[in-house]
Backbone as a chain_set.jsonl record, in Angstrom:
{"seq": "XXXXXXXXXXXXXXXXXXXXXXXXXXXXXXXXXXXXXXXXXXXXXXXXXXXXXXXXXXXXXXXXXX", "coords": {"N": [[5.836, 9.102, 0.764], [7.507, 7.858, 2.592], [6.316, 8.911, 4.96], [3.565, 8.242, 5.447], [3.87, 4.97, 5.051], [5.177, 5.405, 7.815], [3.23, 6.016, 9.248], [1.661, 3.52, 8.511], [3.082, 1.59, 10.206], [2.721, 3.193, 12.65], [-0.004, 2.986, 13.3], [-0.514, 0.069, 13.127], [1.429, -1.108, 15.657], [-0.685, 0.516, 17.515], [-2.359, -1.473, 17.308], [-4.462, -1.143, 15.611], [-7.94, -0.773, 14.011], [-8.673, -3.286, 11.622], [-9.549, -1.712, 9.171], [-8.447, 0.946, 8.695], [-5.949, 0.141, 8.738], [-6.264, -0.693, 6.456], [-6.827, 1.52, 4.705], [-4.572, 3.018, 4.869], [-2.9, 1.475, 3.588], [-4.386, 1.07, 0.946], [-3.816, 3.773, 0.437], [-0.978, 3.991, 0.307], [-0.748, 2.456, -1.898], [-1.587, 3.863, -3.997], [0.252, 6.043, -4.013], [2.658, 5.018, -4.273], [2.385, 4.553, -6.954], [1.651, 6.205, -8.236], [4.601, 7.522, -8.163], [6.029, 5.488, -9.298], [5.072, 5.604, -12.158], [6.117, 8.59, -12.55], [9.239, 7.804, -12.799], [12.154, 7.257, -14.106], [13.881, 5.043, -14.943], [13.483, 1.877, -15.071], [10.391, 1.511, -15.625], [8.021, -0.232, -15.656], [9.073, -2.792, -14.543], [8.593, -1.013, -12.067], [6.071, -0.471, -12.178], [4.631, -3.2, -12.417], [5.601, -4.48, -9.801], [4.184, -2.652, -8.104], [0.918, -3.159, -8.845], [1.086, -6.171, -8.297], [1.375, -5.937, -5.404], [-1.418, -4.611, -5.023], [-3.086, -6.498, -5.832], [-2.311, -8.524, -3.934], [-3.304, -6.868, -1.526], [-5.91, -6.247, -2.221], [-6.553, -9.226, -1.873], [-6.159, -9.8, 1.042], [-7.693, -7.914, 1.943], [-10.192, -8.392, 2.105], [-9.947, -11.098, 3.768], [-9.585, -9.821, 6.033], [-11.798, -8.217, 6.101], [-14.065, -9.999, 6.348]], "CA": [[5.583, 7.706, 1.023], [8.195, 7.509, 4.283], [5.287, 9.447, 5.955], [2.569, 7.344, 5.241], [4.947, 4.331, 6.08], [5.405, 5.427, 9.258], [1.424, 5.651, 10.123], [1.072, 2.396, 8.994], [3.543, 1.466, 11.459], [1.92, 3.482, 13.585], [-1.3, 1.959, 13.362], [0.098, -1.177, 13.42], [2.052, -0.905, 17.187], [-1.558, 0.518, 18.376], [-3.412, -2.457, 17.071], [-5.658, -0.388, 14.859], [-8.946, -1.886, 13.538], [-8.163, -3.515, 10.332], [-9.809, -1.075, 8.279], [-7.922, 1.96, 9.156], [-5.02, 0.242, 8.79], [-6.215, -0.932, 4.892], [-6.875, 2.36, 4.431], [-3.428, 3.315, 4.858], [-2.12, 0.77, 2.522], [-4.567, 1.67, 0.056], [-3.191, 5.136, 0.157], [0.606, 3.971, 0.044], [-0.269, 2.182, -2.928], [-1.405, 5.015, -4.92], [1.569, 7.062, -4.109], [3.591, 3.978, -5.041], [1.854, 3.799, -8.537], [2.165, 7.45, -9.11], [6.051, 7.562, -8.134], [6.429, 4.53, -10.118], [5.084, 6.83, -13.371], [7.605, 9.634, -12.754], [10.501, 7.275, -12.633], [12.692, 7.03, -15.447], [14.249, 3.975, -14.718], [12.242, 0.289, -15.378], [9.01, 2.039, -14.675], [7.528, -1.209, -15.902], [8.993, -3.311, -12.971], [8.069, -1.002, -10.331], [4.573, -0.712, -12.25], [4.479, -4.465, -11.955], [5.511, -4.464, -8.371], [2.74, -2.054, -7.485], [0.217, -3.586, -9.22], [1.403, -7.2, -7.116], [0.967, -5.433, -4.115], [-2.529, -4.321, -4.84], [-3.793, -7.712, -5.881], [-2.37, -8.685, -2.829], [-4.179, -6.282, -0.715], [-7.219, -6.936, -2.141], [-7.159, -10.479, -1.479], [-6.01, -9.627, 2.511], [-8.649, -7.104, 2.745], [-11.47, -9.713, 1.65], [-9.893, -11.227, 4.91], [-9.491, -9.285, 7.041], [-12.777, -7.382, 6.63], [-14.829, -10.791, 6.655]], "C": [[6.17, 7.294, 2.366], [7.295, 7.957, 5.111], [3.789, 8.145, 6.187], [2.961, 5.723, 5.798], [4.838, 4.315, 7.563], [4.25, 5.663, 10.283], [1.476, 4.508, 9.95], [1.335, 1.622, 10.139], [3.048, 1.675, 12.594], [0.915, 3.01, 14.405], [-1.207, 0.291, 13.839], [0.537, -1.758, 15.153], [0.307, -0.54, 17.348], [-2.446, -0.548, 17.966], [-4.589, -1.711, 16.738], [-6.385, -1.618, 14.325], [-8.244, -1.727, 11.943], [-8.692, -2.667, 8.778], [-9.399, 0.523, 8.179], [-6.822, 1.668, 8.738], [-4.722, -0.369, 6.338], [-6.106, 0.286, 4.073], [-5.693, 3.424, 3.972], [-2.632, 2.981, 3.831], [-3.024, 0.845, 1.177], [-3.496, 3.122, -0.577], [-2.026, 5.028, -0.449], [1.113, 3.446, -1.629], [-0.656, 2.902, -4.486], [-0.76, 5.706, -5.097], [2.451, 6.149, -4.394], [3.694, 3.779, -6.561], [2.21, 4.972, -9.1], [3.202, 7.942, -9.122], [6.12, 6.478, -8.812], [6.321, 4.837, -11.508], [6.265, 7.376, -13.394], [8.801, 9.023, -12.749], [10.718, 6.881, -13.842], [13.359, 5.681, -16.014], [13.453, 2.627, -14.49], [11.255, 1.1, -14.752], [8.257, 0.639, -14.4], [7.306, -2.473, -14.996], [8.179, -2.901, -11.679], [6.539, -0.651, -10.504], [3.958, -2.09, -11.806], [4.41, -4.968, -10.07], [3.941, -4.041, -7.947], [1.336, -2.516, -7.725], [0.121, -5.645, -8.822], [0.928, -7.354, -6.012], [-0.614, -4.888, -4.012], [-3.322, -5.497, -4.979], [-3.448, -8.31, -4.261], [-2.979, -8.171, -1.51], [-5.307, -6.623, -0.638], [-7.664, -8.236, -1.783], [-7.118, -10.61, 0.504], [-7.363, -8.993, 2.505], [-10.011, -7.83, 3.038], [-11.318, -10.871, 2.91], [-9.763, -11.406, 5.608], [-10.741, -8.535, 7.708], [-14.195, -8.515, 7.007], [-15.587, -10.874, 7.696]], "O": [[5.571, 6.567, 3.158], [7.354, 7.416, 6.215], [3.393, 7.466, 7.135], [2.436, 5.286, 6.821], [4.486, 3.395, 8.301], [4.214, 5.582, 11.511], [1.38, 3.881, 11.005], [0.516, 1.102, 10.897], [2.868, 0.83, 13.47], [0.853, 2.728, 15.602], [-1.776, -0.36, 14.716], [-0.036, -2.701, 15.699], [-0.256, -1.633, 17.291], [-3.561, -0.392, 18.463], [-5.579, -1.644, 17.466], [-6.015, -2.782, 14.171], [-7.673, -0.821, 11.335], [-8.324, -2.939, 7.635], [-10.14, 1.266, 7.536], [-6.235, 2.624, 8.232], [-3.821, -0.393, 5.499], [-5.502, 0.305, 3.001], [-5.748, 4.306, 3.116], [-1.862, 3.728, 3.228], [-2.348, 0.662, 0.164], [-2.794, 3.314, -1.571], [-1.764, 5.649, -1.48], [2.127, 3.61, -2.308], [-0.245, 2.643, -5.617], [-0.775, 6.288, -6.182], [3.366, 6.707, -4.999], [4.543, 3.195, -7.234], [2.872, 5.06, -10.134], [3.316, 8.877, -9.915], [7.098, 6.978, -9.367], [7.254, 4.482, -12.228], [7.262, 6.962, -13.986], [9.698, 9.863, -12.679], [9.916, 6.325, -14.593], [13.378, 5.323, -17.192], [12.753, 2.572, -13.479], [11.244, 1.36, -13.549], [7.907, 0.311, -13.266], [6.265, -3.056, -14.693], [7.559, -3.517, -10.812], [5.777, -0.522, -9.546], [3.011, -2.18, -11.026], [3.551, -5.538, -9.397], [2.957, -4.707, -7.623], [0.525, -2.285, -6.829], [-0.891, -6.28, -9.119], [0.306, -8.301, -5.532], [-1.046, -4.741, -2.869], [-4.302, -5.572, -4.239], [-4.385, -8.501, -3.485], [-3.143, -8.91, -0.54], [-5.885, -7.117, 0.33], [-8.821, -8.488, -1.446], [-7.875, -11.338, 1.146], [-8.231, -9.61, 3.124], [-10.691, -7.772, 4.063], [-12.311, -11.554, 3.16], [-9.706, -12.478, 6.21], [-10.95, -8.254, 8.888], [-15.146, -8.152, 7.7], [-16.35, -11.831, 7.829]]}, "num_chains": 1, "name": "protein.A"}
């Protein structure tokens, strides 16, 4: 996830088109959801979190991609 992270960043500083950079945060938040599984500790929270953050995406991406 620190990898992925650090593209969006990436992307980000070069002023990537906004769908490159959704793309990214799609990604981050599937590896967020599936480290949020393996965790033994409140999975439930950081299921909640992740599932926050994707409603929230989706409503950015709707626009951003307008």
């Amino acid at each position: 996830m620190l990898a992925r992270l650090e593209r969006i960043e990436a992307l980000d500083r070069e002023q990537a088109l906004p769908g490159a950079l959704l793309a990214e945060l799609r990604a981050l938040l599937t590896e967020a959801e599936a480290w949020a599984r393996t965790e033994r500790t409140r999975p439930d929270a950081a299921l909640e979190a992740v599932e926050r953050c994707r409603l929230m995406l989706e409503s950015t991406s709707r626009t951003l991609l307008a």
